[in-house]
N, C-alpha and C positions, 0 to 999 in steps of 0.2 A: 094429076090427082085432084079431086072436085073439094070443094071448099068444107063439103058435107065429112066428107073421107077424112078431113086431117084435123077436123074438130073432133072426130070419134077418137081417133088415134091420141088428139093430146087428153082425150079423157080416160082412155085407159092408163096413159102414164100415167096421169097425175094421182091414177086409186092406188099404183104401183109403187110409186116413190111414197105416199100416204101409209102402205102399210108396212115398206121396209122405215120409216121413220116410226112407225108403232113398235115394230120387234123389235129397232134399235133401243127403244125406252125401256122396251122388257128384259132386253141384254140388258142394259144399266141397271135395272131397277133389280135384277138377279144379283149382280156384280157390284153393287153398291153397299159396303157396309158402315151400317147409320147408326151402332151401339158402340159408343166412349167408354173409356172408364177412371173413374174419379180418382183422386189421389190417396193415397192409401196413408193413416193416421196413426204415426207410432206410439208407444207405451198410454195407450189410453186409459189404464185404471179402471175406475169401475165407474167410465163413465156408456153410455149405452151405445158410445160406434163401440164399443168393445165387442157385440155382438152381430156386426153387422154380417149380413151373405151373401149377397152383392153390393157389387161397388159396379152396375153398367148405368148406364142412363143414355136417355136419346135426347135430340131436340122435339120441340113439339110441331115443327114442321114438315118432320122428316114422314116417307111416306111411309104407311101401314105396312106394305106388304116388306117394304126392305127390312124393316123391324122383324116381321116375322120368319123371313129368310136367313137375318143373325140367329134368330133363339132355337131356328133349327138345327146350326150349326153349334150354340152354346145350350147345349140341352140341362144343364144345372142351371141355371138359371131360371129363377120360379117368377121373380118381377121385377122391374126394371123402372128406375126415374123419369122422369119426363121435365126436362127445363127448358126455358126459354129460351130465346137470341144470345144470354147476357150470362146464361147457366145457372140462373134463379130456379129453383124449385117450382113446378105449378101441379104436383103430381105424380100419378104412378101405373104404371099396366101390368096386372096381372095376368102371366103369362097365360092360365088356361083359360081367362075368359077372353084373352085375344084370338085363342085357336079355337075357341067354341065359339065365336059369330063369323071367324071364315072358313066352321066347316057345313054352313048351313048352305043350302042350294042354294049356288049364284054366288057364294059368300066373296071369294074373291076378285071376281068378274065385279061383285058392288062397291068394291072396299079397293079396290086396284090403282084409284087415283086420291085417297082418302088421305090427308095425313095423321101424323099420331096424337093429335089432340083432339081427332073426331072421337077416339074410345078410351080418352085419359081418364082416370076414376082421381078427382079432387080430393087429395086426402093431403092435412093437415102436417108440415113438414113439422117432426120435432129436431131441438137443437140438439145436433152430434154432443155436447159436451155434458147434459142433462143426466147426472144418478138414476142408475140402474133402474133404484128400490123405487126412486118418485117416478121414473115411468112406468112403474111396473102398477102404482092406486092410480095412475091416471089413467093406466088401460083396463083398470078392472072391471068395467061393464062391459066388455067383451066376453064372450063365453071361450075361453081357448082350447077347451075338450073336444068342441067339435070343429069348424071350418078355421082352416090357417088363415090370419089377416097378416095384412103387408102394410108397412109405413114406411115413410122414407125420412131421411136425416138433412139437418141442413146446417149449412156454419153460421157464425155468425151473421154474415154477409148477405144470406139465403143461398149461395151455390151449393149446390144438389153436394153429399158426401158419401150416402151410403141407402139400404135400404134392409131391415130387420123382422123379423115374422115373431107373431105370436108365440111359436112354436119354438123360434131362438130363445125366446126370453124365457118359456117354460123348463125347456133344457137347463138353462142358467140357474135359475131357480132352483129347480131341483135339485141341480148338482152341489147349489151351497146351501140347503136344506143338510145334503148326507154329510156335510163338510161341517156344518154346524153342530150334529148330531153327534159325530165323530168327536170333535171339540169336549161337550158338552159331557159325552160321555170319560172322555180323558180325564174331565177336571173330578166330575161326582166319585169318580171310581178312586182319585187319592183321596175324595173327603169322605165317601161310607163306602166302606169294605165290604165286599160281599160276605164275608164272615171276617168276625174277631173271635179272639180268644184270652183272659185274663185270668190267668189263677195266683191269686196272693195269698196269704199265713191266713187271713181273716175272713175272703170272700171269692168267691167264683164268678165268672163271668163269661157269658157266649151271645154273640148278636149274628143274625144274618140279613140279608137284605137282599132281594132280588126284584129287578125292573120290569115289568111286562113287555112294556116297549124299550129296552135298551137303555134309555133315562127314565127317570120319573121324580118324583113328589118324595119319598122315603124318606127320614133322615133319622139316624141314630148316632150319641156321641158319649163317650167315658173323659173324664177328665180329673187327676190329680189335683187339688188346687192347695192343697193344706195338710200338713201332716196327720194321716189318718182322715181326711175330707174326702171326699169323691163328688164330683156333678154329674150325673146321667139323664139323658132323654132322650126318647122317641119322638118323633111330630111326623105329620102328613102337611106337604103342602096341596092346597088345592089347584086343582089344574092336574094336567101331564106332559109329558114331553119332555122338549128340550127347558121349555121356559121355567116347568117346574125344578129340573135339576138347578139350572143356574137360582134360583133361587133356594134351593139347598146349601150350596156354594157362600153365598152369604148370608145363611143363618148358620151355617158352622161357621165363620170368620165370627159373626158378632158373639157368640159363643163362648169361643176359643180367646177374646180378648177382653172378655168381661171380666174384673175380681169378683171371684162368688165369694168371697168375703161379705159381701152387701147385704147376701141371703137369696130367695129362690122368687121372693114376689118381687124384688127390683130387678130381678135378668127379667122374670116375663115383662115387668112395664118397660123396660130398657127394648126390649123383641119389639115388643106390641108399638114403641113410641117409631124403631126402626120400619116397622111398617108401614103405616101410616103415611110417614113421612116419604117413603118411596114408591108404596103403589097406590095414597090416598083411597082407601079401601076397597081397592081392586082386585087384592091377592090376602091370602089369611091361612091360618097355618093351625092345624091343632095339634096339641101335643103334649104330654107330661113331663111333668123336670120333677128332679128331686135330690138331694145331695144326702148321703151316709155319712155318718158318725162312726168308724169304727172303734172309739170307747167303749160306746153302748150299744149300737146296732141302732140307733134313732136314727129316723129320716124324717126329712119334710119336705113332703111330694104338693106338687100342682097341677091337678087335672084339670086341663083348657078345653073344655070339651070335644076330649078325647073318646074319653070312659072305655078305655079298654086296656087297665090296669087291673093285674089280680096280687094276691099273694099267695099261694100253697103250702097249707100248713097243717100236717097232718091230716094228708090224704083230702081236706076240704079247701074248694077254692073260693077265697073271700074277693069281692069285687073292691078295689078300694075307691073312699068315698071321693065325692066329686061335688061341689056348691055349684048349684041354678046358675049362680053368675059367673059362673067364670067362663065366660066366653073365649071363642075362637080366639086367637091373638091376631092382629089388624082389623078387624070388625067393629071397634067400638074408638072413638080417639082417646076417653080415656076408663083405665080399666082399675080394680081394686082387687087384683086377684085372692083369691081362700089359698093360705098352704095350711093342709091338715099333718098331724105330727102323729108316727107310728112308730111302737119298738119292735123292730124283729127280733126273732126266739132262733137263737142257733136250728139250722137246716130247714129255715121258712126261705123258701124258692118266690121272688117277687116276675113277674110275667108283664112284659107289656108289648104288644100284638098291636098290627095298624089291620082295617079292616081287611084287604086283602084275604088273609088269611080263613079266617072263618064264613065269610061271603062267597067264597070261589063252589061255583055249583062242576058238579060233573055231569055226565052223559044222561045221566036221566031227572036232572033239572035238582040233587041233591045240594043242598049246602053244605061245607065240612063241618062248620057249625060247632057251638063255644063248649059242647057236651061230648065231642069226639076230642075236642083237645084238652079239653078234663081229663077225661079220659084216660088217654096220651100221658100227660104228664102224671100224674099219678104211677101210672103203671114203670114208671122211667123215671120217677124221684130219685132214685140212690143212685144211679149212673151220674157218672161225670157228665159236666155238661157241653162239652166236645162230642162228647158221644150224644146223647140228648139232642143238640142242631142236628147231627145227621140222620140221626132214627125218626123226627120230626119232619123233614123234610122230606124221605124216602115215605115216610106215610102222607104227607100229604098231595106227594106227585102219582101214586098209589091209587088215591082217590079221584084227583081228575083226570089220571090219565091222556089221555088224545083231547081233552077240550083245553081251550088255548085260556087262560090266564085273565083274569078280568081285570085286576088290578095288581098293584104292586105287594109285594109280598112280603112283609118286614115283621122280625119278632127280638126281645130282648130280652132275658134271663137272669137274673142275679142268684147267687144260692150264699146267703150268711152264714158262716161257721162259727163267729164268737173270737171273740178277742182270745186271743192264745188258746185254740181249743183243744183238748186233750192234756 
């Protein structure tokens, strides 16, 4: 055989043994699996591995295609860690943008000997132990309504722990938004009653209150404090929601623990100084107080710019007065509230309404408006006032019918009978 012949011959072998040592790399590189998974972190509290949804991560050495040969076999898997030699954090790969550069022509004939820190996306490990609520302001420039983001966790140490989505954290969120709410509403609901009812020898009494959103701002409260004494008020806090009720919450405690022995302008400065003091005039509340005498039917009411106290008295509704200054309660750090002094005439019905009421439009853009609830009452002065809440209310759901609620709905009634009447 010629020297020609057996140098063709070892060059065929040698392309032969060449490409079964290719396939052999492509079996390996099939059969290789290069995604770990981290240790898993018990009773985490509320701190942010709490949400993590993956726990895989790879080396950053390992090759591309075996990576993507695991995530097709772990198809939940939306992104994945990337650490070094030493299992230090240096990153993260999102699964779809892995499988969108090797589904492009060629993509993985290019990327075939690639490893996984050619397409590692450099994102900033935060510490697995880091509160929910403070990752949650320091992800707020993210817009999380539209594309899911992926971070990854790190120990103390830096080895990789875990990996969490915008989308977890939204979940989370939400979930103790409803849980908050829930809360929020448990607590408002023992401190104002959807309705009361009070019938004594000398006076009647009926309040309702209803939340647009489930909680709200409302507050109404009756209180005993002195034989033949009463304390009553309505207020609006501003704001809605959850934060409004909880702040109902502690305006009935301060309320409820104040001696109205003092009189009606040291509870407001007593409100007003509690505000201040806690939301540094961030939060304010309007509202009317006034405490009954039933000796004589005297009260002495404080309109905080409220103004939406009436009296009904023979058929006419008197607005009762209210001074320039008496402002909102927490709006000023210091206030000298006006209490003006009234005597009710046996069967003068005193009204105090939050705006809800008279503001709420119906379908063709009407308001119910403070001449239909004249109206109203008037026509429903001699009914008890049991009945009266409910006649009230069915006329005013009456009127807006199918349009949804604009604000919170709250109204309070007294009706004077007179010391021993009859």
């Amino acid at each position: 055989m010629s020297t020609e012949h057996n140098a063709e011959l070892d060059s065929l072998l040698s392309d032969f043994n060449n490409e079964l040592q290719e396939e052999q790399e492509v079996f390996d590189t099939e059969n290789k699996k290069v995604m770990k998974l981290a240790r898993e972190f018990k009773d985490p509290g509320e701190s942010i591995i709490k949400l993590v949804s993956s726990r895989w991560y790879v080396e950053a050495d390992a090759n591309l295609l075996d990576l993507a040969d695991d995530l097709s076999v772990e198809q939940d898997v939306q992104a994945v860690g990337v650490t070094d030699e030493k299992g230090k954090v240096t990153g993260l790969i999102n699964r779809r943008d892995l499988f969108d550069l090797l589904s492009r022509p060629f993509g993985r004939d290019v990327m075939r000997r690639e490893q996984v820190d050619r397409v590692t996306a450099n994102e900033e490990a935060i510490y697995y132990d880091t509160n929910i609520f403070s990752v949650s302001e320091r992800l707020s420039q993210f817009d999380h309504r539209g594309e899911v983001h992926y971070f990854p966790l790190k120990t103390g140490s830096g080895e990789f722990a875990g990996v969490f989505s915008s989308q977890d954290l939204l979940i989370y969120l939400s979930d103790m938004t409803q849980q908050d709410i829930s809360l929020a509403r448990a607590i408002q609901n023992r401190v104002v009653k959807e309705f009361s009812y009070l019938k004594e020898a000398d006076f009647e009494m009926a309040a309702s209150s209803t939340m647009a959103k489930g909680v709200g701002g409302d507050f109404y409260t009756s209180k005993n404090f002195a034989p033949n004494r009463w304390l009553f008020s309505l207020c609006d806090v501003s704001g809605k929601g959850v934060s409004a009720a909880l702040i109902t919450s502690a305006l009935w405690g301060t309320i409820k623990a104040f001696d109205n022995r003092r009189g009606i302008a040291s509870l407001v400065r007593t409100l007003n100084d509690f505000f201040i003091t806690t939301f540094e005039l961030e939060k304010y509340v309007t509202g009317v107080f006034f405490d009954l005498n039933l000796e004589n039917g005297s009260i002495n009411i404080a309109d905080m710019g409220h103004g939406l106290a009436f009296i009904l008295r023979e058929g006419k509704l008197l607005k009762i007065k209210s001074h320039d200054k008496n402002y909102p309660v927490g709006v000023m750090e210091t206030i000298s509230p006006e209490v003006f002094h009234y005597s009710l005439k046996p069967g003068d019905l005193l009204i105090l309404i939050t705006d809800g009421i008279i503001e709420q439009e119906n379908a063709r853009g009407e308001a119910f408006g403070l001449k239909r609830l004249k109206d109203f009452l008037t026509s429903h002065q001699q009914e008890n006032l049991k009945t009266v809440r409910v006649r009230l209310l069915e006329e005013f759901h009456a009127f807006r019918k199918q349009t949804a609620l604009h604000d919170d709905v709250t109204f309070f009634m007294l009706r004077y009978k007179g010391k021993n009447p009859g």
